[in-house]
N, C-alpha and C positions, 0 to 999 in steps of 0.2 A: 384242714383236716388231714390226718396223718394217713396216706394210703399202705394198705398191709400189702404184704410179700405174698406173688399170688402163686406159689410153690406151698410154702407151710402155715400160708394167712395169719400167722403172729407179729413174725418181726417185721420193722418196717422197712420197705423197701425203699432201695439205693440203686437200684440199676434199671432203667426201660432198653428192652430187648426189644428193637424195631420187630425183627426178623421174626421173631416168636408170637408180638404181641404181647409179651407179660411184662409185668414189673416184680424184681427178685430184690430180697436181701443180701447180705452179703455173706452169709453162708451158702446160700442157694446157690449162686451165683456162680459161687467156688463150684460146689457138687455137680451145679450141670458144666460146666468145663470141664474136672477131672471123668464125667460121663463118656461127654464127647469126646476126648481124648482115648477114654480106655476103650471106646465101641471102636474108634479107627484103627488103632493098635490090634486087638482081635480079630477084627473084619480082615483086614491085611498080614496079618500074623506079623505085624511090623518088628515084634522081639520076643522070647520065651523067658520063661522066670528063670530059666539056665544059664541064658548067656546072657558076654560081657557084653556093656553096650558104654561108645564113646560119644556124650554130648559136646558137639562144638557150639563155646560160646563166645559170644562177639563183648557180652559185658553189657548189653543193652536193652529193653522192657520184654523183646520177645526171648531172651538168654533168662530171663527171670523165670520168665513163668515156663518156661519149659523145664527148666532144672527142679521149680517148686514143684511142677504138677507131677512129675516123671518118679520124681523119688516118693510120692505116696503108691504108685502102682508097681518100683521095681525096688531089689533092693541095694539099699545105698552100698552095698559090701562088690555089687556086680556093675558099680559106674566108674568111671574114670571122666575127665574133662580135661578138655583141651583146648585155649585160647592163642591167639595168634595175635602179638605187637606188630604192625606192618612196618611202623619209622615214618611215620609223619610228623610233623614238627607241627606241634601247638596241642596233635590228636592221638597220644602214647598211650593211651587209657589210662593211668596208674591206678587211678581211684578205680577204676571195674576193676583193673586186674586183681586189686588188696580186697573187694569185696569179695570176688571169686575164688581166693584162699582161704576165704575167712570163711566163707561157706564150705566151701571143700573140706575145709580141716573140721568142722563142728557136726559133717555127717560123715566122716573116716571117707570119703569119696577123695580118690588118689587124682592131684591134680597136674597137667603139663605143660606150661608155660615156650611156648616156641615164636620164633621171628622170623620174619624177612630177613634180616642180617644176617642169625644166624644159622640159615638155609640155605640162602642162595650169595649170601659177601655185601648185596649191597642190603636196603632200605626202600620204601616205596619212593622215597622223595629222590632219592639217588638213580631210582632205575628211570623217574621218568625224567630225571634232567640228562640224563644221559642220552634218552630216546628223543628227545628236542633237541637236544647237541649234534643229531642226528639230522633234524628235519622229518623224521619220520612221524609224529602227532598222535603216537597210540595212543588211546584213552589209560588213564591210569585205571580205571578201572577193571581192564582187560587183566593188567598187569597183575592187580590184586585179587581177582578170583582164580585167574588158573595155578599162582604161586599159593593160594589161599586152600586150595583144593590139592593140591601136589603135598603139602605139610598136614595137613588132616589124615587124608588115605595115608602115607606114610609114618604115622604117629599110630593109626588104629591098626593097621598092616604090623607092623612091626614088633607093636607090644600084646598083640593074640587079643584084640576083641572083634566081637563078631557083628556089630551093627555098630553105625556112625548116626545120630541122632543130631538134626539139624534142627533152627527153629522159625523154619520158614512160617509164615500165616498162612490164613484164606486168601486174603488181599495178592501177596505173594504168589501163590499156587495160580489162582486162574489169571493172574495180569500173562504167567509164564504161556500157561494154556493157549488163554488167545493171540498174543506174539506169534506164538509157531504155528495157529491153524492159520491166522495172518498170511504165513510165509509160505505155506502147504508141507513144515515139516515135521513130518509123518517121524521120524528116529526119535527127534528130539520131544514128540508126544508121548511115545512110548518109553523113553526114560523118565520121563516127568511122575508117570503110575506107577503108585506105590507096588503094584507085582508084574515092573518090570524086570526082565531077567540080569542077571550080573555079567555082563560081557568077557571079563575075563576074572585069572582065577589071581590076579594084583589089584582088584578091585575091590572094597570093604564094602560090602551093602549100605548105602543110607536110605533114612529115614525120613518122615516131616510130622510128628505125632501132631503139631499144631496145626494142621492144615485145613483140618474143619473147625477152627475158630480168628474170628474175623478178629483185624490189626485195633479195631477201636478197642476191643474187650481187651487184648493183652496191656493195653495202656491202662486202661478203668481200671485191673485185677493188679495190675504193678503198683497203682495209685495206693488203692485202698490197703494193699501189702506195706504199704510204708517204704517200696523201693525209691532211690534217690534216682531220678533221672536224668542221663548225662545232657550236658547243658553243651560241650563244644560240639558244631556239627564237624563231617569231615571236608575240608578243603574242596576237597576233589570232587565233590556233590554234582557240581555242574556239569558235569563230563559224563553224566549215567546216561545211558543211551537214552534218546528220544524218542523210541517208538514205544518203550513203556512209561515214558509218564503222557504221554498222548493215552492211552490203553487206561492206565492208569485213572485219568481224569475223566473219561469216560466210563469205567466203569461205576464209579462213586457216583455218577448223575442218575444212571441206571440203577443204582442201590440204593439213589436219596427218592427215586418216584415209585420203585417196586421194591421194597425192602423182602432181603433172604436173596436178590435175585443172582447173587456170588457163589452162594451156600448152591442152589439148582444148575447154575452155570458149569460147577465142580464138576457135581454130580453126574451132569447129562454129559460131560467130555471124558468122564472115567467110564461110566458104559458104552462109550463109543469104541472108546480105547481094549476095553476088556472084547467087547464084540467081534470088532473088527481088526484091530491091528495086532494085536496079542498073540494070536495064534501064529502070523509072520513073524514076530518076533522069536519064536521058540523053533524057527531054522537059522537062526545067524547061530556066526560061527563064534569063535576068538577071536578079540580083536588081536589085528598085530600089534605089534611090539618097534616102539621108537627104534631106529638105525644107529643113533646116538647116545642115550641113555639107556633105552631097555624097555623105558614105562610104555602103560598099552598106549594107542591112538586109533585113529577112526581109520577105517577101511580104506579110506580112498589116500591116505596121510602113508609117507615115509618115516617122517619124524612126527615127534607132537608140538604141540600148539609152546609148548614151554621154550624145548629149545629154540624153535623158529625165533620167537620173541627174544633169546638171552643172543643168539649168532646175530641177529640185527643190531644189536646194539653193542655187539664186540666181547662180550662174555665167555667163560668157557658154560658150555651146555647142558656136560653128563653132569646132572646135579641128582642126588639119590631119590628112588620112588619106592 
């Protein structure tokens, strides 16, 4: 027996929504994602129908649906995209990056293609053999998020938009959550909330419009969209820190016995955050400003986290921000 869609009880439904209890078709499906999406956007004042807004995409099922969902509520004339090749050998994207032009070019959405290489001279594969040439053991990972975020704010910075749109999940947002209540920190809580303040005036706003929607669905919604999903993992996988896939694995056990329990986890750490830490937040200052390059850093920092990392391994430092 065919069960109908219990949203508009006709067509037949393709999705069971643990979290909700329903079973949707596949338009429903769509409409309650692009819902939840445009309620978090609002509720946050995450972007204005005015301004520019920069999606960073990786190329990968949650890069989908956030460029799909984004561009029915903004318009394609006020996006731009920006994807980052880091230079891993085997893991260049080519195929996302030709799907991401192809997209780009068929909504006039101006697209900009940037690298490791040619940012910072080397390559990811190059910076960490370098850092092992060393003895030093950085995770590459480290290497490619703060290089990763140093080209982003400076790609939105630089060509006048006024929001950086990431496409983090739900899964993503509260693993992040409970890491830092883990750790008792309270700074890195309050950047994680969407109306946390912009520390300095070289910082572009980001975003996470996907955050109230969980990592299964962007897989389902990629699926049933007919996206092709990349098949090489990256290398370096094993090297992500440990204390979120501990976090990680636990939360999923938590969400396979109480389903929604991610969705209220959110929730209940964003009013805590709005409550209580929010109002300190709106006494800090400016951050200062690297010794070395200029870009902001954290209070307690001379330089930032970039150069320390590029001077370790024998590099020049002032790389632009």
């Amino acid at each position: 027996m065919i069960r109908r869609c219990d949203a508009c009880g006709e067509a037949e439904a393709r999705v069971a929504q643990r979290h909700t209890g329903r079973a949707l078709c596949s338009r429903c499906f769509r409409e309650d994602l692009l819902r939840r999406l445009g309620e978090e956007v609002e509720r946050y004042r995450m972007f204005s129908p005015s301004e520019r807004v920069l999606l960073a995409l990786s190329g990968g099922k949650d890069s989908f649906v956030l460029l799909d969902l984004v561009k029915e509520v903004h318009d394609p004339g006020r996006m731009g995209i920006v994807t980052v090749i880091e230079g891993v050998e085997g893991y260049n994207r080519a195929d996302d990056v030709a799907w991401i032009a192809d997209v780009a070019r068929s909504y006039g959405i101006d697209l900009h293609v940037a690298s490791f290489k040619e940012f910072a001279g080397l390559g990811l594969d190059e910076l960490v053999s370098l850092d092992r040439s060393r003895g030093l053991k950085t995770s590459p990972c480290t290497y490619c998020g703060v290089l990763r975020r140093r080209i982003i704010n400076h790609y939105a910075r630089t060509l006048g938009y006024d929001r950086v749109l990431t496409a983090h999940n739900l899964d993503d947002e509260v693993q992040t959550y409970v890491m830092n209540l883990l750790r008792g920190d309270r700074v890195r809580l309050i950047q994680g909330h969407p109306l946390s303040p912009t520390l300095s005036r070289y910082f572009v706003k980001r975003v996470k419009p996907l955050r109230k929607i969980y990592e299964w669905e962007t897989a389902v919604y990629a699926f049933m969209r007919g996206f092709k999903f990349q098949e090489t993992e990256c290398p370096y996988i094993r090297f992500r820190p440990t204390l979120r896939a501990v976090v990680r694995d636990y939360l999923y056990e938590v969400e396979r016995a109480r389903p929604g329990s991610l969705l209220r986890i959110l929730e209940a750490v964003d009013r805590y955050v709005e409550r209580e830490l929010l109002p300190e937040a709106s006494r800090l200052g400016e951050l200062p400003q690297c010794s070395v390059c200029g870009s902001p850093t954290a209070y307690s920092r001379r330089t930032c986290v970039l150069c320390d990392l590029l001077q370790k391994i024998g590099l020049p430092a002032r790389l632009p921000f």
